[in-house]
Chimera marker file (.cmm) of the C-alpha trace (Angstrom):
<marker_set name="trace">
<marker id="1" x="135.741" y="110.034" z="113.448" r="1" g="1" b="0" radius="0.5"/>
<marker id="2" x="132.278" y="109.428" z="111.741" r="1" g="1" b="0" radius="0.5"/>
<marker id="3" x="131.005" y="112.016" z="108.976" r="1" g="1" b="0" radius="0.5"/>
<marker id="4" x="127.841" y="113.194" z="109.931" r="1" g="1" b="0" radius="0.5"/>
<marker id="5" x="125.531" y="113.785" z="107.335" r="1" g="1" b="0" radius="0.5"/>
<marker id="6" x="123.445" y="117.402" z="106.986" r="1" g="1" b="0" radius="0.5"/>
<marker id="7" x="120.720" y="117.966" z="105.874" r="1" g="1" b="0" radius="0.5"/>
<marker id="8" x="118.797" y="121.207" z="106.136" r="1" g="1" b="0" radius="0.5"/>
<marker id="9" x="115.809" y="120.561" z="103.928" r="1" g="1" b="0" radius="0.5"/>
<marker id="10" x="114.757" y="117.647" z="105.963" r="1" g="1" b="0" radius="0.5"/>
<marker id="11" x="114.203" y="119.143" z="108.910" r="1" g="1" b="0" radius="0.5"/>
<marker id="12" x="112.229" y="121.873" z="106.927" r="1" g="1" b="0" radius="0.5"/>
<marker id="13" x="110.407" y="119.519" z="105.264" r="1" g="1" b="0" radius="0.5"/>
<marker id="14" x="109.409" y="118.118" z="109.026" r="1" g="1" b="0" radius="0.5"/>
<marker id="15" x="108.901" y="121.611" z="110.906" r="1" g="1" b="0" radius="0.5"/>
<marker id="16" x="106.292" y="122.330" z="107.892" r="1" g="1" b="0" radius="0.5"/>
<marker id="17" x="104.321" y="119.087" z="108.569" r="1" g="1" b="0" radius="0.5"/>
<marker id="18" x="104.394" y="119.259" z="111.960" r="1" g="1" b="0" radius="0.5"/>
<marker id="19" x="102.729" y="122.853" z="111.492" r="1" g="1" b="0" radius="0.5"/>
<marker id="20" x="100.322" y="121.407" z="108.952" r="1" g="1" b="0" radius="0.5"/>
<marker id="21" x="99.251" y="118.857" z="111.512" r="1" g="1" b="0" radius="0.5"/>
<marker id="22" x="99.108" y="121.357" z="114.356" r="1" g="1" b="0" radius="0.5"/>
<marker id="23" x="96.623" y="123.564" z="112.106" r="1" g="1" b="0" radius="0.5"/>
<marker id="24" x="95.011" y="121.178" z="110.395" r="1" g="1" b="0" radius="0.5"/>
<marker id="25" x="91.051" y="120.974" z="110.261" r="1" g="1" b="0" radius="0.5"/>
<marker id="26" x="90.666" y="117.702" z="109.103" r="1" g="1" b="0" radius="0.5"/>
<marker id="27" x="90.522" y="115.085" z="111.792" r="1" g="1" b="0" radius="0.5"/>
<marker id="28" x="90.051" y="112.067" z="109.498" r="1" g="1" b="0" radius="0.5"/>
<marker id="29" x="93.205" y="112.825" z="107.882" r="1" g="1" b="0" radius="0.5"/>
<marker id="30" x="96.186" y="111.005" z="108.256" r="1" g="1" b="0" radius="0.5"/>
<marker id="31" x="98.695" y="113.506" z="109.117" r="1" g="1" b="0" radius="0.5"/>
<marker id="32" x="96.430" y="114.909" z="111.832" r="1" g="1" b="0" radius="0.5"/>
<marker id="33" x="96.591" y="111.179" z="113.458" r="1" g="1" b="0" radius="0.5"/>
<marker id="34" x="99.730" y="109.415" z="112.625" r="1" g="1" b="0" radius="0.5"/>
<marker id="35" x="103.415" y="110.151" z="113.665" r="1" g="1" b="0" radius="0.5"/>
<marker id="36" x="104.732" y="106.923" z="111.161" r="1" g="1" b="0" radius="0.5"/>
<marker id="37" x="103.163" y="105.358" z="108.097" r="1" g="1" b="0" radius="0.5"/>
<marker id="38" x="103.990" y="101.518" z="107.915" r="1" g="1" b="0" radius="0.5"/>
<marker id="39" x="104.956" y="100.086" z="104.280" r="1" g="1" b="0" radius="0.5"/>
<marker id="40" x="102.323" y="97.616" z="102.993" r="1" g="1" b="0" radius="0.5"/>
<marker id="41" x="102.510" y="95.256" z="100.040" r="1" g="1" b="0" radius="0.5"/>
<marker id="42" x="98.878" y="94.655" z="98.698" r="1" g="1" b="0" radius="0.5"/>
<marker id="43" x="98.348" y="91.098" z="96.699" r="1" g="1" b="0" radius="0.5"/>
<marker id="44" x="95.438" y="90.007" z="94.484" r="1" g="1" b="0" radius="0.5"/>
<marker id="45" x="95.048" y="85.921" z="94.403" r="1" g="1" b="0" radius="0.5"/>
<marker id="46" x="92.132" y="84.366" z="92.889" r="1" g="1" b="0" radius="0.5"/>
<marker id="47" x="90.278" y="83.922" z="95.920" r="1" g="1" b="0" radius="0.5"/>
<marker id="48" x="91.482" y="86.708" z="98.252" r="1" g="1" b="0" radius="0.5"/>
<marker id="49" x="93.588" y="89.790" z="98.906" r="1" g="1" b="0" radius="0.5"/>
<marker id="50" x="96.417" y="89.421" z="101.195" r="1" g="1" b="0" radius="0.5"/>
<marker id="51" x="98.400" y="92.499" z="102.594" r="1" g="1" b="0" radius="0.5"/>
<marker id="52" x="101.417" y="92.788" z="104.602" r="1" g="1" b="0" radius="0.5"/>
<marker id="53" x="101.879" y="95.811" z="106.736" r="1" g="1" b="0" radius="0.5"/>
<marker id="54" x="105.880" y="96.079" z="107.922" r="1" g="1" b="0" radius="0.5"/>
<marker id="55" x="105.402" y="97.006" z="111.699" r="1" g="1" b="0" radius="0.5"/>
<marker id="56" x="108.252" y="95.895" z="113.894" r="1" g="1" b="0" radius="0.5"/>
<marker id="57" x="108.797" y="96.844" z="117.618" r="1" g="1" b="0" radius="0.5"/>
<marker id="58" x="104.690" y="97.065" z="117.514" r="1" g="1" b="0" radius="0.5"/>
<marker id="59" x="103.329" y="94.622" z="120.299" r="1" g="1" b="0" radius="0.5"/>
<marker id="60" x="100.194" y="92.713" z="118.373" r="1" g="1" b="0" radius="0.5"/>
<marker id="61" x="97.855" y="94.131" z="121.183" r="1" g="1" b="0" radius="0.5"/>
<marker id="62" x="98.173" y="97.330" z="120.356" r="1" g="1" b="0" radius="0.5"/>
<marker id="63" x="97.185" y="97.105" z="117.102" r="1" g="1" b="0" radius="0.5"/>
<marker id="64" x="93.394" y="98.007" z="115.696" r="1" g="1" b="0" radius="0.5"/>
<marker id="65" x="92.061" y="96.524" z="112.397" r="1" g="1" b="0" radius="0.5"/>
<marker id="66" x="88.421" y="97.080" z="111.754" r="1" g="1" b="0" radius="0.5"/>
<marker id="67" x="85.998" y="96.851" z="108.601" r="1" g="1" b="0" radius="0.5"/>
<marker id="68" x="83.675" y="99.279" z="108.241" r="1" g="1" b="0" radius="0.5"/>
<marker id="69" x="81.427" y="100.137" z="104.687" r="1" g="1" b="0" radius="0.5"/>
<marker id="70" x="84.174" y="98.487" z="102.594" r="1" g="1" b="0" radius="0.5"/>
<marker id="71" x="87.025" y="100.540" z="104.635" r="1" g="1" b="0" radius="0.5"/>
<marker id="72" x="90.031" y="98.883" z="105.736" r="1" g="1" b="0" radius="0.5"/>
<marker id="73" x="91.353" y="100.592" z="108.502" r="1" g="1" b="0" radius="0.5"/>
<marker id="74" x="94.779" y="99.680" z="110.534" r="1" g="1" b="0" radius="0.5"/>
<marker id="75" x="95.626" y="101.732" z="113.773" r="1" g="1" b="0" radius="0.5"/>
<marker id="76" x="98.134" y="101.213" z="116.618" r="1" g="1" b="0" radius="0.5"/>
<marker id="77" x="101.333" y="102.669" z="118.055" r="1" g="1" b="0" radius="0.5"/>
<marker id="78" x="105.014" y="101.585" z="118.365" r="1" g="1" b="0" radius="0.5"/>
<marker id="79" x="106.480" y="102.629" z="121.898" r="1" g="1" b="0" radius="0.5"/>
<marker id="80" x="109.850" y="104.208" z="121.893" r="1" g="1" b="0" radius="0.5"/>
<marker id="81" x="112.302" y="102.992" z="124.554" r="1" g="1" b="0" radius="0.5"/>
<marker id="82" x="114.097" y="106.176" z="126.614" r="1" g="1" b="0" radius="0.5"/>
<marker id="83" x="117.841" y="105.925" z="126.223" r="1" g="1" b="0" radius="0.5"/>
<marker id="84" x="120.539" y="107.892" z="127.493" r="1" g="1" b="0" radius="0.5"/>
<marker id="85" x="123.943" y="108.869" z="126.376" r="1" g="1" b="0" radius="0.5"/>
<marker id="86" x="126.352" y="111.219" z="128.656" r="1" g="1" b="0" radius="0.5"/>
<marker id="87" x="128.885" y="110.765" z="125.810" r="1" g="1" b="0" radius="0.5"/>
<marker id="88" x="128.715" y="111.356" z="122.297" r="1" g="1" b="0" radius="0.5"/>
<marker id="89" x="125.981" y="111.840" z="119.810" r="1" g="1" b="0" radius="0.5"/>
<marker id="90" x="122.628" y="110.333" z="119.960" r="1" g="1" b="0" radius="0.5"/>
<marker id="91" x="120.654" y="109.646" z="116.612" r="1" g="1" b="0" radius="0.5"/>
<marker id="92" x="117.159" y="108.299" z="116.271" r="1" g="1" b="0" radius="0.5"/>
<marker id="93" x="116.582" y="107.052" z="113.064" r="1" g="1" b="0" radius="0.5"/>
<marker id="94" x="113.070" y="104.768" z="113.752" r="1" g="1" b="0" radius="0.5"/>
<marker id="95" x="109.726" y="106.612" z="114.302" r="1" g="1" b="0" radius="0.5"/>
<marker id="96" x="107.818" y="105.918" z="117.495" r="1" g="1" b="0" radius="0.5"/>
<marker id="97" x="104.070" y="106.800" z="118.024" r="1" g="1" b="0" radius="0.5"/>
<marker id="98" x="100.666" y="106.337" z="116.349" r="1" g="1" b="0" radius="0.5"/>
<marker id="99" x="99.967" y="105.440" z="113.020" r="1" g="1" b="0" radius="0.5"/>
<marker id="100" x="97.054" y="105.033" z="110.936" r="1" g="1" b="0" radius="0.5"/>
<marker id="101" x="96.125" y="103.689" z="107.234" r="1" g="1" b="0" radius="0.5"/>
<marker id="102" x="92.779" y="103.213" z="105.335" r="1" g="1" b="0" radius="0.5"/>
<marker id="103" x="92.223" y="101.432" z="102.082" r="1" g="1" b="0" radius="0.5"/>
<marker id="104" x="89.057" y="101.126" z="100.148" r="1" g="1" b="0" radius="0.5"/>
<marker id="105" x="87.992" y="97.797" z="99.358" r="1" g="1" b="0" radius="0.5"/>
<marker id="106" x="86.488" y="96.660" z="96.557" r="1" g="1" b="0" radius="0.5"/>
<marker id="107" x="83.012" y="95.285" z="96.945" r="1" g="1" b="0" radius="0.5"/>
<marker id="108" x="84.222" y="91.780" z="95.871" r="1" g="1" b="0" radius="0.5"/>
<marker id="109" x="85.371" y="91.307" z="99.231" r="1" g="1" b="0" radius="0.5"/>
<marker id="110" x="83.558" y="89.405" z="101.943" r="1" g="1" b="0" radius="0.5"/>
<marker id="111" x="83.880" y="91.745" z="104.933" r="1" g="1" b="0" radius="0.5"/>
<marker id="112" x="83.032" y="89.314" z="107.399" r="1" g="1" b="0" radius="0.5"/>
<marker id="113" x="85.821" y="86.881" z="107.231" r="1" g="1" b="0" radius="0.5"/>
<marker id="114" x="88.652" y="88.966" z="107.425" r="1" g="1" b="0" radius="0.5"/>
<marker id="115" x="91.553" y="87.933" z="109.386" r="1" g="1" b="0" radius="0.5"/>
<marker id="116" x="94.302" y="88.759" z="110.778" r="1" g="1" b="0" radius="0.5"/>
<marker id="117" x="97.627" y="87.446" z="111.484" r="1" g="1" b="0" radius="0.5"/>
<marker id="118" x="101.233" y="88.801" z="113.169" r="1" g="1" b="0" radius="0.5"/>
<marker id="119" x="104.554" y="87.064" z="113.291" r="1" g="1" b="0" radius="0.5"/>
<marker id="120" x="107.986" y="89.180" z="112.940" r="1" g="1" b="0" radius="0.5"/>
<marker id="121" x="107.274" y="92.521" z="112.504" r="1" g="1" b="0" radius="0.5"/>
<marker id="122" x="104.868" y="91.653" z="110.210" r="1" g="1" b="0" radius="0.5"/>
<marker id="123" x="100.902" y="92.219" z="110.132" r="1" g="1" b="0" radius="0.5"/>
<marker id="124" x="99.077" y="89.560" z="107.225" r="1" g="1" b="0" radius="0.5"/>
<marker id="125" x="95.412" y="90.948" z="106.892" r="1" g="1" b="0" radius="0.5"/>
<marker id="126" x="93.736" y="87.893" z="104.725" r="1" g="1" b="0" radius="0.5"/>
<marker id="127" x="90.865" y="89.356" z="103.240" r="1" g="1" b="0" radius="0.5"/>
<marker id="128" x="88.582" y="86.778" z="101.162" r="1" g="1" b="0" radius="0.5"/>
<marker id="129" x="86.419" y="87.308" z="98.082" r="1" g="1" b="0" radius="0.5"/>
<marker id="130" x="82.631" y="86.762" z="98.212" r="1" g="1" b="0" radius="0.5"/>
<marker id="131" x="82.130" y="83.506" z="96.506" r="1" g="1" b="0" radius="0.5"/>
<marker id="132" x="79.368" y="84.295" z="94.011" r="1" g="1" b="0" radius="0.5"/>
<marker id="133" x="81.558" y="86.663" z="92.538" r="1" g="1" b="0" radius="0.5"/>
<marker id="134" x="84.384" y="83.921" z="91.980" r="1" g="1" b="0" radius="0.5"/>
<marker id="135" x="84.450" y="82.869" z="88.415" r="1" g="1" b="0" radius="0.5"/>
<marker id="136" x="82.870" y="79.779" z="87.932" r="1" g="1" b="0" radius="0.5"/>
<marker id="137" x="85.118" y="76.809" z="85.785" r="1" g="1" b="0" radius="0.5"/>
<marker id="138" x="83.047" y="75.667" z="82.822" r="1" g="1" b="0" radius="0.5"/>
<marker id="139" x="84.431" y="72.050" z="81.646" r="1" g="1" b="0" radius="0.5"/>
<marker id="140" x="84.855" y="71.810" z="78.329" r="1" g="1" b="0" radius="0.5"/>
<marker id="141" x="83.135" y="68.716" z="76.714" r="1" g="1" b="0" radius="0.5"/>
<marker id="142" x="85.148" y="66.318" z="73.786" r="1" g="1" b="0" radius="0.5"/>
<marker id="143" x="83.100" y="65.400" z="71.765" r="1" g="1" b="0" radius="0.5"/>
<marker id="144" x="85.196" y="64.013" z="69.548" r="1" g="1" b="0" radius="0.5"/>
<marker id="145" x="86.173" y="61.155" z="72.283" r="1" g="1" b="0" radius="0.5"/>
<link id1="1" id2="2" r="1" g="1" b="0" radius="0.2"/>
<link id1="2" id2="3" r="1" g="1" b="0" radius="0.2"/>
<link id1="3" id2="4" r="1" g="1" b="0" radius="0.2"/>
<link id1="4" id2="5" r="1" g="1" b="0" radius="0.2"/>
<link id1="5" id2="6" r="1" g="1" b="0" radius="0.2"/>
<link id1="6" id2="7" r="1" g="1" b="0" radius="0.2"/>
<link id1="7" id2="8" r="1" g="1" b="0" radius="0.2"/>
<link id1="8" id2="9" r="1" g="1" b="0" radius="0.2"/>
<link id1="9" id2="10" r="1" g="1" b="0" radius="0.2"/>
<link id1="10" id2="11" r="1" g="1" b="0" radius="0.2"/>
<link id1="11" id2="12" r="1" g="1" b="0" radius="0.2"/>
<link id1="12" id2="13" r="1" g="1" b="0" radius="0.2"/>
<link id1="13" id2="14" r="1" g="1" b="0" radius="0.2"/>
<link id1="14" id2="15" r="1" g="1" b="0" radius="0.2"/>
<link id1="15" id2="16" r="1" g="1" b="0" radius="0.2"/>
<link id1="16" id2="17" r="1" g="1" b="0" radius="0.2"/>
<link id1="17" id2="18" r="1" g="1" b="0" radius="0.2"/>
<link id1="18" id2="19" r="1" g="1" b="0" radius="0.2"/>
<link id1="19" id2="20" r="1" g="1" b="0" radius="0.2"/>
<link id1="20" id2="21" r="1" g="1" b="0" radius="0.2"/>
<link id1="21" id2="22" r="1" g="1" b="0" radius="0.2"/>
<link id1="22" id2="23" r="1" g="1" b="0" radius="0.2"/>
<link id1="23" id2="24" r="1" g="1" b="0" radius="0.2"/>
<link id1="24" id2="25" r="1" g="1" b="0" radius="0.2"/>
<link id1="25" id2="26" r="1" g="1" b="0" radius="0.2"/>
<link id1="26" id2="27" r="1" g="1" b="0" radius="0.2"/>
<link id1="27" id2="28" r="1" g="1" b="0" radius="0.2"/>
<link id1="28" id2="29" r="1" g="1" b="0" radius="0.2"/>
<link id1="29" id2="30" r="1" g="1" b="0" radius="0.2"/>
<link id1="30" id2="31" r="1" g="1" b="0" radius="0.2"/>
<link id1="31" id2="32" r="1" g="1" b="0" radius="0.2"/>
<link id1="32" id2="33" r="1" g="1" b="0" radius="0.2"/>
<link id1="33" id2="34" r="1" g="1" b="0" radius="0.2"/>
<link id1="34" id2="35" r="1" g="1" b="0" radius="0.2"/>
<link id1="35" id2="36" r="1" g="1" b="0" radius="0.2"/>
<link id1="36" id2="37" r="1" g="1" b="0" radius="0.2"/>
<link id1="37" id2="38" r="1" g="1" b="0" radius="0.2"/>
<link id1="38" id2="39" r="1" g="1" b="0" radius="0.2"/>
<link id1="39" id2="40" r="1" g="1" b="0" radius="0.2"/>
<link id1="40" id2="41" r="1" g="1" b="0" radius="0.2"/>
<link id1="41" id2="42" r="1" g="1" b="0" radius="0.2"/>
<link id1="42" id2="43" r="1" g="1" b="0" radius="0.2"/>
<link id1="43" id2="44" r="1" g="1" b="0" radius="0.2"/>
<link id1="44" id2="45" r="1" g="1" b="0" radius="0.2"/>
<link id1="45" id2="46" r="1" g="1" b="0" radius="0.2"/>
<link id1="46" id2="47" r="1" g="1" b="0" radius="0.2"/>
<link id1="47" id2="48" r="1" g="1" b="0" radius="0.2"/>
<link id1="48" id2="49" r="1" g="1" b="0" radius="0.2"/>
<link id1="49" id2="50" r="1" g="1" b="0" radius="0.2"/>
<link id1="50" id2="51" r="1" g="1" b="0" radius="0.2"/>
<link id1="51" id2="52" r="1" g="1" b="0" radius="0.2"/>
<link id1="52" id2="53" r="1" g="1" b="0" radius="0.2"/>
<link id1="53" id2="54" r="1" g="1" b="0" radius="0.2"/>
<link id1="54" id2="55" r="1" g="1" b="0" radius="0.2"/>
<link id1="55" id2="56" r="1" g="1" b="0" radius="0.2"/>
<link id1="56" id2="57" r="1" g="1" b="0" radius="0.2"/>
<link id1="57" id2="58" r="1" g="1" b="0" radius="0.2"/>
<link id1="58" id2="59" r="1" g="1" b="0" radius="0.2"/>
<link id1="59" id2="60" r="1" g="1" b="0" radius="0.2"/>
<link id1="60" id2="61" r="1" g="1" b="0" radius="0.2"/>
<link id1="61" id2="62" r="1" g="1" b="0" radius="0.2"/>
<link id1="62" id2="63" r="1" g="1" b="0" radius="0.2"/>
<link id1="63" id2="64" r="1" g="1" b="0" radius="0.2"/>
<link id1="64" id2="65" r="1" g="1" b="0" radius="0.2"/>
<link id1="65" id2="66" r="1" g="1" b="0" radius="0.2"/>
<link id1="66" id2="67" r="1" g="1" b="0" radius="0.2"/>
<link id1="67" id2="68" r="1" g="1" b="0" radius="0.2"/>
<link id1="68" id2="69" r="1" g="1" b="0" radius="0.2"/>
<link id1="69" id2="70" r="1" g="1" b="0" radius="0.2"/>
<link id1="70" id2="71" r="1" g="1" b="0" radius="0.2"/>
<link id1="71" id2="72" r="1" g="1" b="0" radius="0.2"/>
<link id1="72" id2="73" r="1" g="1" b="0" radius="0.2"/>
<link id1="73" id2="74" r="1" g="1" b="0" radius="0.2"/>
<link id1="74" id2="75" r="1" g="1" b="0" radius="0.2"/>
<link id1="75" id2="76" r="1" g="1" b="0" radius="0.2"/>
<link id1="76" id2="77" r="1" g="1" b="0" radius="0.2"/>
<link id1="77" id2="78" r="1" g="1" b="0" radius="0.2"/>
<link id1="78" id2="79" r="1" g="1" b="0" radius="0.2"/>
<link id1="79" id2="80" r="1" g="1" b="0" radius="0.2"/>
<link id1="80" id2="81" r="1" g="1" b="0" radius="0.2"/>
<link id1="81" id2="82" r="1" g="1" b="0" radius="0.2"/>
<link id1="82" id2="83" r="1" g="1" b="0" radius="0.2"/>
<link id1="83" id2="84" r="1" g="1" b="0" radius="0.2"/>
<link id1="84" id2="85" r="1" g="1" b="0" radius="0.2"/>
<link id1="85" id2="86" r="1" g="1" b="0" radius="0.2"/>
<link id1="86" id2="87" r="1" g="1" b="0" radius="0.2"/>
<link id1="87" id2="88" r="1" g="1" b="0" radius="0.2"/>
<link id1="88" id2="89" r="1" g="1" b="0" radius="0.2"/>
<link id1="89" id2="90" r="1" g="1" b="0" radius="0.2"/>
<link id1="90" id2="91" r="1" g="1" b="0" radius="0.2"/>
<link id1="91" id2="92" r="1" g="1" b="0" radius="0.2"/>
<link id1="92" id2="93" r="1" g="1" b="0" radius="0.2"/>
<link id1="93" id2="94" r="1" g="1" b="0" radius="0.2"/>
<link id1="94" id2="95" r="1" g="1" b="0" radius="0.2"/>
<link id1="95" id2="96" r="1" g="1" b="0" radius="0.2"/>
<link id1="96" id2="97" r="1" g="1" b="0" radius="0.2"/>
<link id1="97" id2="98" r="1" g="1" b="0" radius="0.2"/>
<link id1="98" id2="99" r="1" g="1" b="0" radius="0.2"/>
<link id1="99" id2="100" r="1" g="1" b="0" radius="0.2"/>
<link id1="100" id2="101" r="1" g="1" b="0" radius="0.2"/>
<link id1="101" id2="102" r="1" g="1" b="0" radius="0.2"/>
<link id1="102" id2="103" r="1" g="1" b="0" radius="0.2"/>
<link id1="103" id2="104" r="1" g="1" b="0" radius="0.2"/>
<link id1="104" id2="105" r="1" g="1" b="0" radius="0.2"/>
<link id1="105" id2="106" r="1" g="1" b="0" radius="0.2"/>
<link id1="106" id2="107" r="1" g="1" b="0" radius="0.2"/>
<link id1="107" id2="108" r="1" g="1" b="0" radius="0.2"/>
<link id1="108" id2="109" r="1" g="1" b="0" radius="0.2"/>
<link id1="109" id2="110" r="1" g="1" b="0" radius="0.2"/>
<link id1="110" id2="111" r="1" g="1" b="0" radius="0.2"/>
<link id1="111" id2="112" r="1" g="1" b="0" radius="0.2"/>
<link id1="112" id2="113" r="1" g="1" b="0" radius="0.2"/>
<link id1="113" id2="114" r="1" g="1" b="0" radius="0.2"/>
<link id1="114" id2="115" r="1" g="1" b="0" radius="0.2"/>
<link id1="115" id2="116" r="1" g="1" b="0" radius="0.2"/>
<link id1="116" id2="117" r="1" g="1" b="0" radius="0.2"/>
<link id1="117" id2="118" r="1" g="1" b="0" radius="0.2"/>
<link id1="118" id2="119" r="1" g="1" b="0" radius="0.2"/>
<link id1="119" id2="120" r="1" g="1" b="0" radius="0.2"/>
<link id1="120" id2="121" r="1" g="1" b="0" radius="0.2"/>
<link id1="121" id2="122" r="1" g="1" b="0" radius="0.2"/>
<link id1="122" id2="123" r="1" g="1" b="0" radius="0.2"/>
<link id1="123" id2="124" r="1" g="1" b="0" radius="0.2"/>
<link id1="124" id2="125" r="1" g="1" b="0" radius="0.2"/>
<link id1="125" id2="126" r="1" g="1" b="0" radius="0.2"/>
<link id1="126" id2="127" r="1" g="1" b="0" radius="0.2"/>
<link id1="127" id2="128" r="1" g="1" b="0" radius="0.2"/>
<link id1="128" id2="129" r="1" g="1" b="0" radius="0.2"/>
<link id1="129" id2="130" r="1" g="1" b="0" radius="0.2"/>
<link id1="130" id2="131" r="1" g="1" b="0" radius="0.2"/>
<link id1="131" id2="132" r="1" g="1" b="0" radius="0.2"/>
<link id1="132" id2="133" r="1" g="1" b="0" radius="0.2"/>
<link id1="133" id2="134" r="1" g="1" b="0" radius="0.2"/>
<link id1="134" id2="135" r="1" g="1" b="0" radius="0.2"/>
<link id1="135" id2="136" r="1" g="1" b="0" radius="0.2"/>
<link id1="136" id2="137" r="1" g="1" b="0" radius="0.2"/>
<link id1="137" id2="138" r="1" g="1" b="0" radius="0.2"/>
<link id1="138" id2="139" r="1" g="1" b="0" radius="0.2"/>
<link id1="139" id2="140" r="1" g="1" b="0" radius="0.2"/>
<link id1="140" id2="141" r="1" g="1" b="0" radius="0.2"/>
<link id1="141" id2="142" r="1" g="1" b="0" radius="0.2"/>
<link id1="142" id2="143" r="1" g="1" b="0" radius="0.2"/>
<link id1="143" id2="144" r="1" g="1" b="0" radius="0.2"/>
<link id1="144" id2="145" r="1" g="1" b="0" radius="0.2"/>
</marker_set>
């Protein structure tokens, strides 16, 4: 026999944002739009950012990325699959639905060349730096040679 774990305050915790959401004026906000927030891991190179966005089970079509005034913004939805158990307990542990993130670029970045890439589960947005804003490599002369 499996323990089942309780947990009261979680469902709490998820009745009062699923009010919050209900009654919620804000459109833009991201509670009011997503049912699931995807992990992302945000890297810095010298020439570019690169960020991974974890979003398994999400067919690549259905995912939005646009660029818009130096705003990043992701969209798209993970479908859930309808199972049915006669016996036993059920438990559904992965979120299904929408989801939705924004992130504010800095204006180092060249918003016309971003690009996009998915393989695994995993979204690579690619987004380069402008190139006059690239440091510039100043040799160093010997002039002791």
């Amino acid at each position: 026999m499996a323990i089942a774990r309780y947990e009261p305050w979680n469902l709490l915790g998820r009745y009062g944002n699923d009010l919050s959401r209900r009654f919620s004026d804000d459109e833009d906000s991201v509670s009011s739009t997503s049912t699931w927030t995807p992990a992302v891991d945000i890297k810095e190179e010298d020439d570019r950012f690169v960020l991974h966005a974890d979003v398994p089970g999400v067919d690549p079509h259905e995912i939005d990325v646009t660029m818009e005034d130096g705003i990043l913004t992701v969209r798209g939805e993970r479908s859930s699959e309808s199972k049915e158990e006669k016996d036993g307990y059920k438990r559904v542990e992965r979120f299904n639905g929408t989801f939705y993130r924004r992130f504010v670029l800095p204006d180092t970045t060249d918003e016309n060349k971003v690009s996009a890439n998915y393989e695994k589960g995993v979204l690579e947005l690619i987004i380069p730096k402008k190139q006059a804003v690239l440091p510039k490599r100043i040799k160093v002369n010997d002039k002791d040679n």
